[in-house]
C-alpha positions in Angstrom: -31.0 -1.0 13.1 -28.5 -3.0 15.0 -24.8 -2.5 13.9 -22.6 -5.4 12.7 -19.3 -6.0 15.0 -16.7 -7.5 12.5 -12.9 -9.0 13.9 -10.3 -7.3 12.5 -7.9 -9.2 10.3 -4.3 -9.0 12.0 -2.9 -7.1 9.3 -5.1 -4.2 9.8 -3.9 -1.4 11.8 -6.3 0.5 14.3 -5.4 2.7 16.7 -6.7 0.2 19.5 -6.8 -3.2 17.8 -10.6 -3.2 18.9 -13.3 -4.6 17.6 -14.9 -1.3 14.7 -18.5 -0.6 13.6 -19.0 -1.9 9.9 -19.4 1.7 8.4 -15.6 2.0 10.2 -14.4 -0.8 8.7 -15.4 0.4 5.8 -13.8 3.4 5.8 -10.3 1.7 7.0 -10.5 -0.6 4.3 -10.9 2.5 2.1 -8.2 4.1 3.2 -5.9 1.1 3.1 -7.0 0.7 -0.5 -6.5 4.3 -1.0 -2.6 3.6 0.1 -2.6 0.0 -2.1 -3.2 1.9 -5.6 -0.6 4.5 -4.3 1.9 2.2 -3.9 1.1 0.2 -7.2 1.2 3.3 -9.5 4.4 4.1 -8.2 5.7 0.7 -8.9 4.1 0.8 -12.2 5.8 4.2 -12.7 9.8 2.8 -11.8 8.9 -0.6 -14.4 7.7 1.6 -17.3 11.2 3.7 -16.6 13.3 0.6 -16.0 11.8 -0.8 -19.3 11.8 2.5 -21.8 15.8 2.5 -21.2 15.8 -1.1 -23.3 15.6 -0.8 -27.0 12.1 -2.6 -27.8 12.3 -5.5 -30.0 11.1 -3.7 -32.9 14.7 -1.3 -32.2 17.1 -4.6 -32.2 19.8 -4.1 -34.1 19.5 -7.5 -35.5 16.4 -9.4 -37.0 15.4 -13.0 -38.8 15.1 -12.8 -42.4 11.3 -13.1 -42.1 11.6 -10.0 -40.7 13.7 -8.2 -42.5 11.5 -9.2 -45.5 8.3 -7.9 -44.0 10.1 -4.7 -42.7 11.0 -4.0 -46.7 7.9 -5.5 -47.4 9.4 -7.4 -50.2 9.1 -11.8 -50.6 10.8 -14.0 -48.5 12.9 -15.3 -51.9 14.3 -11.8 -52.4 15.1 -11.5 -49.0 17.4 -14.8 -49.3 19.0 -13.8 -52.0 20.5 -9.7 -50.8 21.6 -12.4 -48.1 23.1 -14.7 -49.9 24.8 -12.1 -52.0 26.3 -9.7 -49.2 23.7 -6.5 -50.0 22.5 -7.2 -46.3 24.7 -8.0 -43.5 23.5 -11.4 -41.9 24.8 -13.7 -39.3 24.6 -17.1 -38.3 23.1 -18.1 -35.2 22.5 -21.7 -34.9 20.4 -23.0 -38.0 18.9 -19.1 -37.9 20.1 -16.4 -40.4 20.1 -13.2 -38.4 19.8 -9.9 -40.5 22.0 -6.5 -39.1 19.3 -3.6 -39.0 22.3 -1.0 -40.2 22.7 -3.0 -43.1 19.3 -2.7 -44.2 18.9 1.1 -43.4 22.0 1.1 -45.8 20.7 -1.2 -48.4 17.8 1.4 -48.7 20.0 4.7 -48.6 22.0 3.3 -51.2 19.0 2.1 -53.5 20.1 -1.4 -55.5 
């Protein structure tokens, strides 16, 4: 059987720069790919550290009413009206009603 001669691409690196058998192109491919997955489970690694030190968006300290209704799993109407009444804290944020998180933990502490 007659081996294949393939031209190496000029990013790989071979000790000569000449011209490898397919079975060692194989193998430096390997190897390269070997180093590839390295280097993208360390990346991986640094975002899922970068990212844990954010508070997810479940943790955010403040939350739309629709929200804040399905977190107490009560209606949408009741939700309105602890708003519009001060038992939750809310805020304004455009047209949106924005619900405090601490207020809510304290609505349910305090049972009403």
């Amino acid at each position: 059987m007659t081996e294949l001669l393939h031209p190496i691409p000029k990013n790989m690196k071979t000790p000569e720069n000449e011209q490898l058998s397919l079975p060692e192109e194989l193998h430096h491919i390997s190897e390269q790919l070997e180093e590839l997955i390295h280097l993208l489970k360390n990346s991986a690694s640094r975002n899922m550290e970068s990212t844990s030190d954010r508070p997810s968006q479940n943790d955010s300290e403040v939350m739309t009413v629709k929200e804040a209704a399905a977190m107490l799993r009560i209606s949408l109407p009741m939700m309105y009206e602890f708003a519009k009444t001060g038992k939750v804290h809310t805020v304004m944020a455009g047209r949106k009603i924005l619900v405090s998180r601490s207020s809510l933990m304290a609505l349910l502490r305090e049972g009403d």
